[in-house]
C-alpha positions as CSV (number, residue, x, y, z in Angstrom):
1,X,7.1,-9.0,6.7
2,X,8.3,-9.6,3.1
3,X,7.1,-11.7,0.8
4,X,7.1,-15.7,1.3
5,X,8.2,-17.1,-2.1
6,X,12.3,-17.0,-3.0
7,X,12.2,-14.8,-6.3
8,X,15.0,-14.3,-8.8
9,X,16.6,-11.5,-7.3
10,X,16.6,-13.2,-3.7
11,X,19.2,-16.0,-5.3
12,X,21.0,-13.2,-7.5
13,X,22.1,-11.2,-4.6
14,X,22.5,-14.5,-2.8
15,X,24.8,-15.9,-5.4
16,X,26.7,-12.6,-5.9
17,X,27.5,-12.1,-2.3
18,X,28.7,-15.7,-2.0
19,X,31.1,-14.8,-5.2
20,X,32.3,-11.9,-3.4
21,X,33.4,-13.1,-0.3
22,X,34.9,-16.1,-2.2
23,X,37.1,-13.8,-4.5
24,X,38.1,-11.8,-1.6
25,X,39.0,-14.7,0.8
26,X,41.2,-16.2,-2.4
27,X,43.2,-13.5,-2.7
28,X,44.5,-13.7,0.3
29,X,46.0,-16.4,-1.1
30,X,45.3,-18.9,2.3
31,X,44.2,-22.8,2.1
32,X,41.5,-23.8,4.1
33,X,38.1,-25.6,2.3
34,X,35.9,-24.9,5.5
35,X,36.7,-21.1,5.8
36,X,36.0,-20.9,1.7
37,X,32.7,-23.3,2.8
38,X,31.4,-20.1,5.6
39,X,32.2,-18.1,2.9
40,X,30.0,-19.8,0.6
41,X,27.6,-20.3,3.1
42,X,27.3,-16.6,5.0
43,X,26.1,-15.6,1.1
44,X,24.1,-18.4,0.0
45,X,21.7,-17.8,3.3
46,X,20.9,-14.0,2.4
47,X,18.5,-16.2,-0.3
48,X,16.0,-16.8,2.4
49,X,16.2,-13.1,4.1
50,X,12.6,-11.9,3.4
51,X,11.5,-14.9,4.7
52,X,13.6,-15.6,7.5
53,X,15.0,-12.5,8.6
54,X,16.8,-13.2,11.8
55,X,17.6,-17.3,11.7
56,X,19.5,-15.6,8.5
57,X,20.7,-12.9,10.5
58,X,22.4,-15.3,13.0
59,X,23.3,-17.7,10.2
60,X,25.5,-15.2,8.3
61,X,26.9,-13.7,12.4
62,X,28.3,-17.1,12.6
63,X,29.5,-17.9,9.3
64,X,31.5,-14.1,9.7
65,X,33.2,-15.5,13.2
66,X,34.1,-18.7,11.4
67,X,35.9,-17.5,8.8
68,X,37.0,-14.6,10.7
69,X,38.5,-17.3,13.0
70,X,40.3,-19.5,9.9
71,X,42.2,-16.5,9.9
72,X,40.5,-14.7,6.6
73,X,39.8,-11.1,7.3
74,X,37.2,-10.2,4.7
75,X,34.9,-7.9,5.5
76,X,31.0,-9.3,6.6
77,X,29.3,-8.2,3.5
78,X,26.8,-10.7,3.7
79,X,25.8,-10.2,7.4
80,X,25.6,-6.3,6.6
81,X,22.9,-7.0,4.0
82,X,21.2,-9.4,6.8
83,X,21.1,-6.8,9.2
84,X,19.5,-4.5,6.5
85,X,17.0,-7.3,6.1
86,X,16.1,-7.7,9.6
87,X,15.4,-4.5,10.5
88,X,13.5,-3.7,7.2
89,X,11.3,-6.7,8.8
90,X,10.6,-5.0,12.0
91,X,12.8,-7.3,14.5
92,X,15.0,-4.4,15.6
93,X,15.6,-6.0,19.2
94,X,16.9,-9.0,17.6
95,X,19.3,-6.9,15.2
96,X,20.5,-5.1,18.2
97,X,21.1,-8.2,20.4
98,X,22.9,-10.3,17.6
99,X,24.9,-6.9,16.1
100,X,26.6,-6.8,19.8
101,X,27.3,-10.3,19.9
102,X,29.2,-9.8,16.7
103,X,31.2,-6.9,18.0
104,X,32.2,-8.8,21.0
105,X,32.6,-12.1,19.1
106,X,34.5,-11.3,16.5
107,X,38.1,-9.9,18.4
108,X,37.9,-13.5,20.0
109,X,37.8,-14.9,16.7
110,X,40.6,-13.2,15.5
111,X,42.6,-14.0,18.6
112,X,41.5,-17.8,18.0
113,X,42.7,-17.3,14.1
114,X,46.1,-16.4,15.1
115,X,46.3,-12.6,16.3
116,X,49.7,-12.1,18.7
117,X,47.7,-9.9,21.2
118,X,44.5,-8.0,22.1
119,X,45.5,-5.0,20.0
120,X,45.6,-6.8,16.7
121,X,43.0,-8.8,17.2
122,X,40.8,-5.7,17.5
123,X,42.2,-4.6,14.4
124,X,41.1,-7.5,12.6
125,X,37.7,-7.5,14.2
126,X,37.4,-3.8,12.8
127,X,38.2,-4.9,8.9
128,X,36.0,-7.8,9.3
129,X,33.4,-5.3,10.7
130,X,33.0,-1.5,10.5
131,X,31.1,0.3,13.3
132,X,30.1,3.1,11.4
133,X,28.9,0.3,8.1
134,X,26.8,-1.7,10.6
135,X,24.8,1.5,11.9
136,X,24.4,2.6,8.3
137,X,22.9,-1.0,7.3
138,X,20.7,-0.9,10.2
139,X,19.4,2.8,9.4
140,X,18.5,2.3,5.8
141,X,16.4,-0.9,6.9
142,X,14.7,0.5,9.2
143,X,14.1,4.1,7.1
144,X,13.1,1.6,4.5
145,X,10.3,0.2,7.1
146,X,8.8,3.4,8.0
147,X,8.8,4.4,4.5
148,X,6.5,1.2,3.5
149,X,4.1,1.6,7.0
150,X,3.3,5.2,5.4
151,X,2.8,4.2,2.1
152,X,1.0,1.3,3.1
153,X,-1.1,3.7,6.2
154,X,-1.7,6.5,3.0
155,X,-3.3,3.7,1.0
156,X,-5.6,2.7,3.8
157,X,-6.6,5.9,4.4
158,X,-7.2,6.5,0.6
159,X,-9.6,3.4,0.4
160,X,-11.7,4.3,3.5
161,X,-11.9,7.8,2.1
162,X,-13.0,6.0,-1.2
163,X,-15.4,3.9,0.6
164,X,-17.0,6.8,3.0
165,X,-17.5,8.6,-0.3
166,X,-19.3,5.8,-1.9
167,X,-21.2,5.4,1.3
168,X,-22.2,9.2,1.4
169,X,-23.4,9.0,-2.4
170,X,-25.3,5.9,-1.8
171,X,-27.1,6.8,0.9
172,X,-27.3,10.3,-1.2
173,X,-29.0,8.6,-4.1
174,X,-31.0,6.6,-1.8
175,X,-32.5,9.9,-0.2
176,X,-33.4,11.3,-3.6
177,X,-35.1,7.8,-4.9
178,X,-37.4,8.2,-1.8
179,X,-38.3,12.0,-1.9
180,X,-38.8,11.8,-5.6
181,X,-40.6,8.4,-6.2
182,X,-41.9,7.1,-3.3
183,X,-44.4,10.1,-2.4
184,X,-45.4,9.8,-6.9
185,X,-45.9,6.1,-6.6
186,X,-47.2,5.9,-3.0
187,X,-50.2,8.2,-5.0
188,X,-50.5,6.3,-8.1
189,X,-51.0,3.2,-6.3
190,X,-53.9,4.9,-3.2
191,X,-55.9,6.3,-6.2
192,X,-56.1,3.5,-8.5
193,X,-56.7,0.5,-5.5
194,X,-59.7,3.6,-4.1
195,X,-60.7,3.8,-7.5
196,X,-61.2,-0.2,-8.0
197,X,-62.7,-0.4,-4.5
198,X,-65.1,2.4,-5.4
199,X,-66.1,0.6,-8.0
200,X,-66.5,-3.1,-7.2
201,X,-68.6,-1.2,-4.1
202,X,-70.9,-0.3,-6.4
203,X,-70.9,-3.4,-8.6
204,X,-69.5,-1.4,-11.7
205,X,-67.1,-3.3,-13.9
206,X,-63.4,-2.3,-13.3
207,X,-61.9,-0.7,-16.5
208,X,-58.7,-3.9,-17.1
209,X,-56.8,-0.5,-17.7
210,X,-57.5,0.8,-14.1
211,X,-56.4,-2.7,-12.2
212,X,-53.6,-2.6,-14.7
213,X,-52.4,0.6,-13.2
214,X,-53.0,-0.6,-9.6
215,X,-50.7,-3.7,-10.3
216,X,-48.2,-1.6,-12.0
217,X,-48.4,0.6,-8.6
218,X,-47.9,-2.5,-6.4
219,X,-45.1,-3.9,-8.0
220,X,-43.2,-0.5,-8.3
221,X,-43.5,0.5,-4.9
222,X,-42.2,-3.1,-3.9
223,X,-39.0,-2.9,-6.7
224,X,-38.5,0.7,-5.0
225,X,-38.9,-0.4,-1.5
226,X,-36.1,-3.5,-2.4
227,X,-34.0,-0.7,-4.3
228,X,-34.0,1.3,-1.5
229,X,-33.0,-1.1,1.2
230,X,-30.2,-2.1,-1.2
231,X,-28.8,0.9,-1.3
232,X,-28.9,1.9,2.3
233,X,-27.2,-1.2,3.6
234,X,-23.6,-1.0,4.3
235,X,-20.4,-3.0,6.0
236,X,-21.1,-1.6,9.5
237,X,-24.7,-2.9,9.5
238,X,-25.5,-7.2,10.3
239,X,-26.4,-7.8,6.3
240,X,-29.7,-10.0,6.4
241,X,-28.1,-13.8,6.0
242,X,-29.4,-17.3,6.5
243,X,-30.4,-16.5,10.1
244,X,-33.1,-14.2,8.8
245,X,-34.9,-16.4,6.5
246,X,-37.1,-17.5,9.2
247,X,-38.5,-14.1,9.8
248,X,-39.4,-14.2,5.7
249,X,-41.4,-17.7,5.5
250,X,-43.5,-16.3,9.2
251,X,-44.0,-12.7,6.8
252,X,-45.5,-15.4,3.5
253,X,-47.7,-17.8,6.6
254,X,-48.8,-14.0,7.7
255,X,-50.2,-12.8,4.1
256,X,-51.8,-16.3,4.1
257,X,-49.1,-18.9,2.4
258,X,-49.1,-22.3,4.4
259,X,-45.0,-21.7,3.9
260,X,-42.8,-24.4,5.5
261,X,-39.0,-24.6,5.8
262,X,-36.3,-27.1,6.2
263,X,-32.5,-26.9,6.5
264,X,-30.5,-29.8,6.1
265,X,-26.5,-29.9,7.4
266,X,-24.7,-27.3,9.8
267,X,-24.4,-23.6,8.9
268,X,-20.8,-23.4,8.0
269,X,-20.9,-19.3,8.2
270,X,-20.6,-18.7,4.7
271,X,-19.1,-15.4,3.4
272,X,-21.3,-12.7,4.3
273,X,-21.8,-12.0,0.1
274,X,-23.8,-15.5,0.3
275,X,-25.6,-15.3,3.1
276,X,-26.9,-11.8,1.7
277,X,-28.0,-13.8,-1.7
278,X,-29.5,-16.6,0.0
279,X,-31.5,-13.9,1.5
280,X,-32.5,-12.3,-1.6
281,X,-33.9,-15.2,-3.6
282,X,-35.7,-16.7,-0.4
283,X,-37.7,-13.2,-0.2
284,X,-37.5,-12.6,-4.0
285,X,-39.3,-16.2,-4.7
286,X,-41.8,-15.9,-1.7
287,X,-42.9,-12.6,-2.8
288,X,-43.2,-14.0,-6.3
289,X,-45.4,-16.6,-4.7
290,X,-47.4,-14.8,-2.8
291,X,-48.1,-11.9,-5.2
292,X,-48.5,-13.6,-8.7
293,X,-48.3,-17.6,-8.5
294,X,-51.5,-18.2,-6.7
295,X,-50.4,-20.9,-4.8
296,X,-51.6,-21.9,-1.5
297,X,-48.4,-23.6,-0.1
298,X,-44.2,-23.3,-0.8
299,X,-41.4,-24.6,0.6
300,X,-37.9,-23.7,1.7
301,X,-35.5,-25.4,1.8
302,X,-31.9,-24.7,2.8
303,X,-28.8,-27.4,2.4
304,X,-25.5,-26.7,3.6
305,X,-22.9,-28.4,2.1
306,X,-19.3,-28.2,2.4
307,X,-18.7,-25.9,-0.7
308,X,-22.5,-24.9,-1.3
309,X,-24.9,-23.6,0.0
310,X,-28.0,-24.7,-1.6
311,X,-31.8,-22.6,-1.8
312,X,-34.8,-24.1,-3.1
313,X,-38.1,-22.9,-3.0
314,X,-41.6,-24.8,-4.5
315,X,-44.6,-23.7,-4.7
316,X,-48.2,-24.9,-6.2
317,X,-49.2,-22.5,-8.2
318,X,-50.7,-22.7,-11.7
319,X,-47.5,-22.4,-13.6
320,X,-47.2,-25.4,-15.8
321,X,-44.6,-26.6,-18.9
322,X,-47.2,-25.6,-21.4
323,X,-48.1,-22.1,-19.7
324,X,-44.5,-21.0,-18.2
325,X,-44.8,-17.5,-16.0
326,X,-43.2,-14.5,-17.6
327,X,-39.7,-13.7,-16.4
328,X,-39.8,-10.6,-14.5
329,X,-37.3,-8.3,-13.1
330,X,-37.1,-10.6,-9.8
331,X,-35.7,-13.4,-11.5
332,X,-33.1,-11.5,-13.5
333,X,-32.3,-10.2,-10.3
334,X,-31.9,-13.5,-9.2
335,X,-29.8,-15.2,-11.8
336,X,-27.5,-11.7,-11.8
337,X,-26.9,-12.0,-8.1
338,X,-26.4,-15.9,-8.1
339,X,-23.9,-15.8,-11.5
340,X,-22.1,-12.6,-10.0
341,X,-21.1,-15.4,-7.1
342,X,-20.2,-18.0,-10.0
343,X,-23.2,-20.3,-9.1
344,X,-25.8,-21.8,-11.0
345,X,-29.6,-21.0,-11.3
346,X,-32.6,-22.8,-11.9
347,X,-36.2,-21.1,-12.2
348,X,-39.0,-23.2,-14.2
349,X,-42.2,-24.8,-13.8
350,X,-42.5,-27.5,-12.2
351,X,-43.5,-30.7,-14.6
352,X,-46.5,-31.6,-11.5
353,X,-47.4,-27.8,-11.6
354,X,-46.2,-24.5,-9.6
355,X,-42.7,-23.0,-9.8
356,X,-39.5,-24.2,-8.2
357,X,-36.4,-21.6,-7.6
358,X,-33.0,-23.8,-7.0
359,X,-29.7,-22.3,-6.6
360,X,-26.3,-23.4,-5.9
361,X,-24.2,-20.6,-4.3
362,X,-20.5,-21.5,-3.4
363,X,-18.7,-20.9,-0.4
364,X,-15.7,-19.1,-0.5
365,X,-12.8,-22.1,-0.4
366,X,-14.9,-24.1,-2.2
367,X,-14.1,-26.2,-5.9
C-alpha cells in the first residue's frame, strides 16, 4: 500500500478538490450549509487516501449521495480520484462492491432531492456520475498497480542477480586463495617445523631464523584458513552465532587451556551480524590465547542485555602493563568488526597480569 505519512501533495489535492466541488455547487446558486458541508467533506477525505484507501472510498460514496440528495448535481470528482486510489492499493473487490452501490444509490438520491419521476432522476444520477469516467478511474489505478509490482519485481530480480554474482566471485576468489596459497604455505610451514624437529632430535641449536619461519607459517596458514571461511560463508548457510561458542572453549580445553564459560541473562536472538561477531572475537581471543599468551586458563563470558550483548574473555598469561603484547592482525580484526557494528572495544593487559578482550556489541533496536 502507499505510504503512511500525509505529505504536502496529499492535502493539496485534498484542498483543491474540496474548492472545486464548492465552486461548482455555488453556482448553482442553491442555499443549503450541510450539502456545501459534504461538499467540503467528500474533498477534504481524499487527504488520507494512501493511507486509507477504501474507509475514504466509502467516505467520499456517501458524501456524493448526500449532496446529490440536497438536490446539487455536481459531478463526484472527489469519489473518482478515491476510486483511483483504491484500486492503485490493490482492494479492487471493495472498489467494485462500493462503485455499484453508488450506481444504484445515487438515482434514489436524486429522487429523494426532488426529481419528478424515475427518468430524471436517472438523468441526474448520470451528471453526478459518468459510467464511462468511473471505469476510466478504476483502469488507470489499477494499470498504475501493475506498473509498480513490475518495477518493484525488476528490482528484486536485479538485486538477487547482484547478490548471486557477488556470491559467484566470492566463492571464485575463495577457490583461487586455496589453489594458490594454501598448497605454498601448507609447504613452508611442513619443511620448517621437520627442519626444527630434525634438529632438536639431534640436540643442534635451532637457527631463531628457522623457528621464525615456522611461526610465520603457523600463523599464515591460520589467517588463510579464517580468510577462507569468511569468504565462503553466505545468507543460505546457519552463520556461526552464540550457540557455537561452546564448541570453541571444548576446541581451547582440547589443545590443553583449562577454558571455562559463563553466560549471564536470556539469549534475546540478536541480529544474525552479532551473533556472527560474538563468534569471531570468542575464537579470535582463544586462539590468541592459546597460541601466543601462554596462559594456562581463560574465561568466557557472555552477558545478554537488553540492547547489548556483551563478550569478555581473560586469560593468565604473561602480558602485564609494563610489557603489553603487540597488536596483531587478530585484534584489528577485532576492533574493525566490533566498530563496523557501532560498539565499543577493549583489549589490554590486565593490571594482575594476562590479557582481557571486552566488547559491547548492540542489538539491533537498541540506544
Amino acid at each position: 500500500m502507499g505510504a503512511r505519512r500525509v505529505g504536502v501533495w496529499d492535502v493539496v489535492i485534498g484542498v483543491g478538490v474540496a474548492a472545486i466541488l464548492v465552486v461548482s455547487g455555488a453556482a448553482e446558486h442553491r442555499p443549503g450549509a450541510l450539502a456545501y458541508t459534504l461538499l467540503a467533506a467528500g474533498g477534504l477525505a481524499l487527504v488520507a487516501r494512501r493511507w486509507q484507501p477504501v474507509p475514504v472510498l466509502i467516505a467520499t460514496g456517501l458524501c456524493a449521495a448526500g449532496y446529490q440528495a440536497a438536490g446539487f448535481d455536481v459531478f463526484a470528482v472527489a469519489y473518482l480520484v478515491a476510486v483511483y486510489a483504491a484500486m492503485r492499493a490493490g482492494h479492487r473487490v471493495a472498489t467494485a462492491a462500493v462503485s455499484v452501490a453508488m450506481l444504484a444509490g445515487l438515482p434514489l438520491a436524486a429522487l429523494a432531492g426532488g426529481s419528478a419521476d424515475a427518468a430524471a432522476a436517472m438523468a441526474r444520477a448520470r451528471g453526478v456520475l459518468e459510467l464511462a469516467w468511473l471505469i476510466a478511474a478504476a483502469a488507470a489505478g489499477e494499470a498504475l498497480r501493475q506498473a509498480e509490482r513490475r518495477a518493484d519485481a525488476a528490482e528484486r530480480t536485479r538485486e538477487e542477480a547482484a547478490r548471486r554474482r557477488a556470491d559467484e566471485e566470492r566463492l571464485h576468489i575463495a577457490r583461487e586463495l586455496h589453489d594458490t596459497l594454501t598448497h605454498q604455505i601448507s609447504v613452508i610451514k611442513v619443511q620448517a617445523e621437520a627442519a626444527v624437529h630434525l634438529a632438536q632430535k639431534r640436540g643442534e641449536p635451532v637457527p631463531p631464523a628457522l623457528l621464525a619461519i615456522r611461526d610465520a607459517g603457523r600463523e599464515a596458514a591460520r589467517e588463510l584458513r579464517t580468510t577462507l571461511e569468511a569468504l565462503r560463508e553466505d545468507d543460505t548457510a546457519p552463520p556461526p552465532g552464540l550457540d557455537r561458542i561452546p564448541d570453541l572453549v571444548e576446541r581451547a580445553r582440547a589443545a590443553g587451556l583449562d577454558a571455562h564459560l559463563a553466560v549471564d541473562g536470556e539469549p534475546t536472538s540478536p541480529a544474525g551480524v552479532v551473533e556472527r561477531t560474538a563468534y569471531r572475537i570468542v575464537q579470535e581471543a582463544l586462539t590468541n590465547v592459546t597460541r601466543h599468551a601462554a596462559a594456562s586458563s581463560a574465561s568466557v563470558r557472555i552477558s545478554c542485555r537488553p540492547h547489548f550483548v556483551v563478550v569478555e574473555v581473560d586469560d593468565d598469561g604473561t602480558a602485564t602493563p609494563d610489557r603489553p603484547p603487540v597488536p596483531g592482525v587478530g585484534l584489528l580484526g577485532m576492533r574493525e568488526r566490533v566498530t563496523a557494528l557501532g560498539g565499543r572495544l577493549r583489549a589490554e593487559p590486565r593490571p594482575g597480569g594476562g590479557f582481557t578482550v571486552r566488547a559491547e556489541l548492540p542489538v539491533d533496536g537498541g540506544p
